[in-house]
Each structure stands twice: as C-alpha cells, then as structure tokens.
KELO-270253 format. One record per residue (C-alpha): residue in one letter; x, y, z. Coordinates in steps of 0.5 Angstrom, whole numbers, plus 500, padded with zeros to 3 digits. Layout:
% KELO-270253
aXYZ ...
% end
This chain:
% KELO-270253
x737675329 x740669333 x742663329 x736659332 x731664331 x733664323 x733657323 x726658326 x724662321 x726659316 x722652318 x716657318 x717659310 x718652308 x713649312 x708656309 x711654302 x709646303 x701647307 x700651301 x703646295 x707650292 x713646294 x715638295 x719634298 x722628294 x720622298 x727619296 x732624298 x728629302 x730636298 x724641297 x723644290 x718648287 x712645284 x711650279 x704652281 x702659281 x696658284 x699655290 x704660290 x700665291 x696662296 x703660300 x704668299 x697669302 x698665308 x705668310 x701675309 x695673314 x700669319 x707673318 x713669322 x714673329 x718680328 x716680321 x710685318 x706682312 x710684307 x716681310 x713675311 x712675303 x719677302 x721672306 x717667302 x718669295 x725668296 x725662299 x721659293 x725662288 x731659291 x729653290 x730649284 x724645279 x726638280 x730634286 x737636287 x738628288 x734626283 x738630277 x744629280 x743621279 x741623271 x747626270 x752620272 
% end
C-alpha cells in the first residue's frame, strides 16, 4: 500500500471513529482520544462493517478501527501534559 493510501485509510478510520462518537477531538490542541462510550464504539465498528475502506473486507475494516481506538488514549495528550508540569 502506498504512503498516500495508508494515510488515506487512516483518515477514514478516524473519521468512522468520530461520525460514531466514540472518539473526540480536543478543542484546544486537537488530538483525538477515546470517549470511553462502548455504544458508540460498537456503532463505530457497524459502520466500518457496512462501509469498509476500499480493498479492505468487512472485518478488515473492523480490525482497522478497533486498533485505532485502542491506540488512542482516555484523555487529550496536550491537555495531560500541562497537568503534569
């Protein structure tokens, strides 16, 4: 898979991820971190089921958003290291 497509792919994970509500984006730094809804999760993992990326099967797409969420952590990467200081 070429660099653009990957990137491409994972704007459509993260994007399936947020549609759903599973993910937010801080308003102050803008990284992305799991709102710790499972509803909204397994909704995110319906849509990437029904509508999988181009060249990926159903449970490709899953894959590919679970492992995206599961990257992410709880709270906003920005906003936990200004905490800490």
């Amino acid at each position: 898979m070429a660099a653009g497509e990957l990137e491409d792919q994972i704007i459509w994970v993260y994007g399936v991820l947020l549609e759903a509500g599973a993910i937010t984006e801080c308003q102050v730094h803008g990284y992305l971190f799991s709102e710790l809804d499972d509803d909204a999760f397994e909704q995110a993992k319906k849509i990437a089921r029904k509508n999988p990326w181009i060249g990926l099967s159903p449970d490709e797409a899953v894959a590919a958003v679970e492992d995206a969420f599961y990257d992410l952590g709880y709270e906003c990467q920005g906003c936990a290291k200004n905490e800490a200081e």
